[in-house]
C-alpha positions in Angstrom: 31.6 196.8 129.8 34.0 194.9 127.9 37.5 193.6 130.0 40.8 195.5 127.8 43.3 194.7 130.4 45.2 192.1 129.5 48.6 190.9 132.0 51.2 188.4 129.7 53.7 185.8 131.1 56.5 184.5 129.1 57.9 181.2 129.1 61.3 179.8 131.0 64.3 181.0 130.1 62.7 184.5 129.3 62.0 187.8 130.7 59.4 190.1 130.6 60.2 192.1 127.3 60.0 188.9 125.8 56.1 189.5 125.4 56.6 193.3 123.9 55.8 192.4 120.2 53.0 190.0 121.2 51.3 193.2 123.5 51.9 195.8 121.1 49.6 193.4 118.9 47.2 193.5 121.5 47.2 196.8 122.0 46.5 197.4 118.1 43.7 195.5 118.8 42.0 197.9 121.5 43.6 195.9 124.4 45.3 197.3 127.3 48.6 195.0 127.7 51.1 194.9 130.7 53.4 191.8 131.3 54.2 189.9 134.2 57.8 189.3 135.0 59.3 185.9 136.8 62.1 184.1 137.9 61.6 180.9 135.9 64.8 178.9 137.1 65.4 180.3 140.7 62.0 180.9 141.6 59.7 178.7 140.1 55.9 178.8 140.3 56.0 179.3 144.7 57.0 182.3 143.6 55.7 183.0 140.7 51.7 182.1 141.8 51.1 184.6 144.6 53.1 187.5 143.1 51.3 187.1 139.9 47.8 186.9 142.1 48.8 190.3 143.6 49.0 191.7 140.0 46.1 190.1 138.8 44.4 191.5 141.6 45.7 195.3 141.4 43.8 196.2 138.4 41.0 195.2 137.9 39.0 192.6 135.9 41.7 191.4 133.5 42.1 188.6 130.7 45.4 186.3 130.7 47.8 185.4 127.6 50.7 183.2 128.5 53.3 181.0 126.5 54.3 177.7 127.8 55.4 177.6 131.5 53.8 181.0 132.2 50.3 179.4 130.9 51.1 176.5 133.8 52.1 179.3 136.4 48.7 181.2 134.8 46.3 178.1 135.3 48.2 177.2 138.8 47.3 180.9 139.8 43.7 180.1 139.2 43.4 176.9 140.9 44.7 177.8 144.0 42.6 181.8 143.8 39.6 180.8 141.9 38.0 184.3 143.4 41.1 186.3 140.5 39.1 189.2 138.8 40.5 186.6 135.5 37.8 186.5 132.2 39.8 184.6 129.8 43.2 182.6 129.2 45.2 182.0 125.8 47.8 179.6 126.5 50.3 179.8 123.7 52.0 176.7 123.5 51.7 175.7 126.8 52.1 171.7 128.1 49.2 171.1 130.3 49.5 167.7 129.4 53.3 167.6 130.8 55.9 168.3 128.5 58.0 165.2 127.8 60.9 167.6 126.0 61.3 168.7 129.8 61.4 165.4 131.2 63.9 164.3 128.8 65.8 167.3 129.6 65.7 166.6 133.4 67.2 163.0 133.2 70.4 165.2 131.3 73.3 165.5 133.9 74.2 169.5 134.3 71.4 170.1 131.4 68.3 169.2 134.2 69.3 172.0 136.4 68.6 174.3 133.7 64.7 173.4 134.4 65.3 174.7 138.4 62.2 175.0 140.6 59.5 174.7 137.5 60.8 171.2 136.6 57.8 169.6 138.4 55.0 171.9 136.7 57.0 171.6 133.6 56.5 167.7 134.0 53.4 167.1 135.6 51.2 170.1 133.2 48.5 171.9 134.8 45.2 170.4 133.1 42.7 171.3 135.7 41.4 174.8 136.4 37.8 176.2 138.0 35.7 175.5 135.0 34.7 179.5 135.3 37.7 180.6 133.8 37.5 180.4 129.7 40.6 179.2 128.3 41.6 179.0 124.7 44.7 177.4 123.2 47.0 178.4 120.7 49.1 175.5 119.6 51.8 175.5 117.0 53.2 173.0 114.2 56.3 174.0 112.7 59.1 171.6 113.9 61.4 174.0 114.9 62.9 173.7 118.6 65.6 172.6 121.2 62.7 169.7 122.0 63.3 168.0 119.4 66.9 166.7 121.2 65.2 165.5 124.2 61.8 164.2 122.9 60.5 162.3 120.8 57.7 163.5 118.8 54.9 160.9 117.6 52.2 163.7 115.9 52.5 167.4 115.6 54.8 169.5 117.4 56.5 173.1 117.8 60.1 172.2 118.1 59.2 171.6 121.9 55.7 171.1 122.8 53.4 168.2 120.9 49.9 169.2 120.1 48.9 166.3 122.2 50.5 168.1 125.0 48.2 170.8 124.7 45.1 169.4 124.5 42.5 169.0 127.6 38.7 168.8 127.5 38.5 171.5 129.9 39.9 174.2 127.1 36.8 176.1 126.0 38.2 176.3 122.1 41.7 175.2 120.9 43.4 176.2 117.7 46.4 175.3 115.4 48.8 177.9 113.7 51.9 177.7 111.7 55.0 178.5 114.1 57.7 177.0 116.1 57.2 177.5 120.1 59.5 180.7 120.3 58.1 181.6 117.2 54.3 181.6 118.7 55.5 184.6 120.2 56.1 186.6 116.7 53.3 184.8 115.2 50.6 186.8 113.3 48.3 184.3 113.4 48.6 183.8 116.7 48.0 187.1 117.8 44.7 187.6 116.0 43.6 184.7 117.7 44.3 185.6 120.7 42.6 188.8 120.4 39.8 187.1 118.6 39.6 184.8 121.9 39.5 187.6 124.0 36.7 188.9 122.3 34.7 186.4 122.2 35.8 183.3 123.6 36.3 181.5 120.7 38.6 181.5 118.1 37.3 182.0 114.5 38.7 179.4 111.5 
């Protein structure tokens, strides 16, 4: 039988609701959406990892779609429990690479400690996971983003994530779309690949 349930993580700087729109697409779609909420500044992914392995845990086989840091805190989750009832992962925008936009940001007096306790994940990426977890990324291309002050882009971006950033050989099937990094979250496009990943493990061009 097919996996519906499907947990979301937003990004820094955001709370839970922030992933209503991008569920009730999912739910359109047949899914079975709940979000995961975290304490991106204070808490950072010690916190974050084992209270998002209890959820992951509590319901059941289950796939994963996460934007930026909560695709970091998603992957971290699986490396350290590789037994999570997990089938898939979309990562929307998400560094695994490292984002340099946050390690410009960090060398900013005052402006660093807006990064709190993810600044190291933020920095570092997560590129390595259990290869039996499927993960598919959404990536987007429209320029538009507070990154753009503290990087500088050489290809493609979002406004705060490069393309490069999101690319690993590990990532079963990766994809491009046209939205900003906050705007992934609104994103048509983006949703019906997502859903199309879940589906299949793929995303269809």
């Amino acid at each position: 039988m097919a996996t519906d349930r499907v947990v979301l993580l937003h990004g820094i700087w955001m709370v839970a609701p922030t992933m209503q729109w991008f569920a009730s697409r999912l739910k359109a779609e047949g899914f079975a959406p709940e979000t995961f909420g975290y304490h991106s500044v204070v808490g950072g992914p010690d916190s974050a990892v084992p209270q998002l392995a209890e959820q992951l845990r509590a319901g059941g086989p289950t796939h994963v779609v996460a934007h930026s840091l909560g695709g970091l805190i998603a992957l971290q989750a699986l490396a350290a429990h590789p037994d999570l009832p997990v089938e898939r992962v979309v990562c929307l925008g998400v560094p695994l690479c490292g984002s340099a936009a946050a390690a410009g940001l960090a060398h900013v007096p005052v402006a660093g400690l807006m990064l709190g306790r993810s600044a190291p994940l933020l920095q570092e990426g997560c590129a390595v996971w259990p290869e039996r977890f499927r993960v598919g990324m959404v990536a987007g291309r429209l320029p538009h983003g507070l990154g753009n002050f503290f990087a500088h882009f050489d290809g493609e971006h979002d406004g705060t994530v490069s393309v490069e950033e999101t690319r690993s050989p590990a990532l079963a099937d990766h994809v491009l779309v046209e939205a900003g990094h906050s705007g992934l979250l609104f994103s048509a496009d983006a949703a019906r690949h997502a859903a199309e990943f879940l589906r299949e493990g793929r995303f269809r061009r």
